[in-house]
C-alpha positions as CSV (number, residue, x, y, z in Angstrom):
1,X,-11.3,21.9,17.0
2,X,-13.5,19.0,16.8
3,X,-11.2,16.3,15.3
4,X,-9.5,13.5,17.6
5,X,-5.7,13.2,18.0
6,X,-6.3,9.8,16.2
7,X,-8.3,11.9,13.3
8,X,-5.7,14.9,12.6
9,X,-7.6,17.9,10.5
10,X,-4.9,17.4,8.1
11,X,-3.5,15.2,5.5
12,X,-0.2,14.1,3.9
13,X,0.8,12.6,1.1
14,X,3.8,11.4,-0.8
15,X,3.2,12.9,-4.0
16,X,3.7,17.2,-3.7
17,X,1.0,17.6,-6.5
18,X,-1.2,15.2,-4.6
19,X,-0.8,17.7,-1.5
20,X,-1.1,20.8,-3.3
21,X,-4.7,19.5,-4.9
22,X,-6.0,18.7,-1.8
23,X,-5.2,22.5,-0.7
24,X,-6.7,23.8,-3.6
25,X,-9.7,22.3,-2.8
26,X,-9.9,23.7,1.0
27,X,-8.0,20.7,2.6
28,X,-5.1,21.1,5.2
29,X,-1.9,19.5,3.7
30,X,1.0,19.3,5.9
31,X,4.2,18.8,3.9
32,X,7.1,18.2,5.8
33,X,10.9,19.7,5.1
34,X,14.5,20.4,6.8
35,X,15.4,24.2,6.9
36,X,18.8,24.6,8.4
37,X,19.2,21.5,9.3
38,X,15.7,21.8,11.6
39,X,12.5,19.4,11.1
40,X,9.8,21.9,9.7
41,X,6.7,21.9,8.5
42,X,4.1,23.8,6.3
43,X,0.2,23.5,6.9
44,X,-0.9,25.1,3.9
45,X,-4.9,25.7,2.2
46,X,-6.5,27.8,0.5
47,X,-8.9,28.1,3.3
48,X,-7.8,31.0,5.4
49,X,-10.6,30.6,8.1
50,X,-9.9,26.5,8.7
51,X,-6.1,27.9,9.0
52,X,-6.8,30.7,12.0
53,X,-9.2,28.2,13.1
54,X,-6.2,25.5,13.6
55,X,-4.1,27.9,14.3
56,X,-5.8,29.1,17.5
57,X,-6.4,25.3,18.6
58,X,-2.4,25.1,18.2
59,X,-1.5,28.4,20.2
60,X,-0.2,30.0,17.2
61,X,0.0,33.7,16.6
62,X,-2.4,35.1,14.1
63,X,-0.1,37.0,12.2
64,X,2.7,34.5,11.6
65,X,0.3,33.3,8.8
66,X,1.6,33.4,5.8
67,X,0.1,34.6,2.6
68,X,1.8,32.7,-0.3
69,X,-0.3,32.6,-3.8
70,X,0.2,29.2,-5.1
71,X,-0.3,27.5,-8.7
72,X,-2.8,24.9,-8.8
73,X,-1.8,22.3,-10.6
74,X,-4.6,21.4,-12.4
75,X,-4.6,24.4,-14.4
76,X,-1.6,26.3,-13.8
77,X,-3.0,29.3,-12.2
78,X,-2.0,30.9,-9.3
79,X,-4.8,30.8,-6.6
80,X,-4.7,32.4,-3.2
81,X,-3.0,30.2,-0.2
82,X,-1.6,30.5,3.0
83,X,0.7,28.5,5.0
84,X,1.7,28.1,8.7
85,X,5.1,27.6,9.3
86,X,5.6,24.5,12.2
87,X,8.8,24.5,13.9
88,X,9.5,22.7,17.1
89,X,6.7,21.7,19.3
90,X,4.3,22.5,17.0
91,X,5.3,19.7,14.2
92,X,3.0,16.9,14.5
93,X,5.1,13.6,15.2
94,X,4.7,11.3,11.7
95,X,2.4,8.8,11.7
C-alpha cells in the first residue's frame, strides 16, 4: 500500500449518495455505523482488486469480503460492489 497514514486510500463523506458515487466510480468509501451497539465500519468499491489489495495491507482475510450489488445512484441500476466489514482494531480512528 503506497499511501501515508496522513493520506488514507479512502474517503468519507457526509452525504451517503456522495459516498456511494465515489464507489461507483472505483473509490474506497468508508461509511461508518453502530451494529449492536459496536463502532463498525464498511470499506466498500466497486473495485474488487484495490479492496484485496487493502485488505492484505490490513491483515484481513480474503474471504470475509463481501459481495453486495449496490444501486448507483446516478442511474438507479444495480452495479457490482463489495464491502469489508471493520470491526475493532481495524476501524480507522475519525479524522
Amino acid at each position: 500500500m503506497s499511501e501515508s497514514a496522513a493520506d488514507p486510500p479512502f474517503r468519507e463523506f457526509t452525504s451517503r449518495r456522495d459516498g456511494m458515487i465515489h464507489a461507483m466510480d472505483g473509490g474506497l468509501w468508508l461509511h461508518r455505523h453502530v451494529y449492536g451497539g459496536h463502532q463498525m465500519a464498511h470499506l466498500v468499491s466497486t473495485d474488487r482488486e484495490r479492496l484485496i489489495e487493502i485488505g492484505r495491507a490490513l491483515g484481513m482475510h480474503r474471504d470475509r469480503l463481501q459481495y453486495k450489488p449496490l444501486k448507483d445512484p446516478r442511474t438507479g441500476e444495480r452495479r457490482d460492489a463489495w464491502h469489508w466489514d471493520l470491526v475493532g482494531r481495524f476501524v480507522p480512528p475519525k479524522r
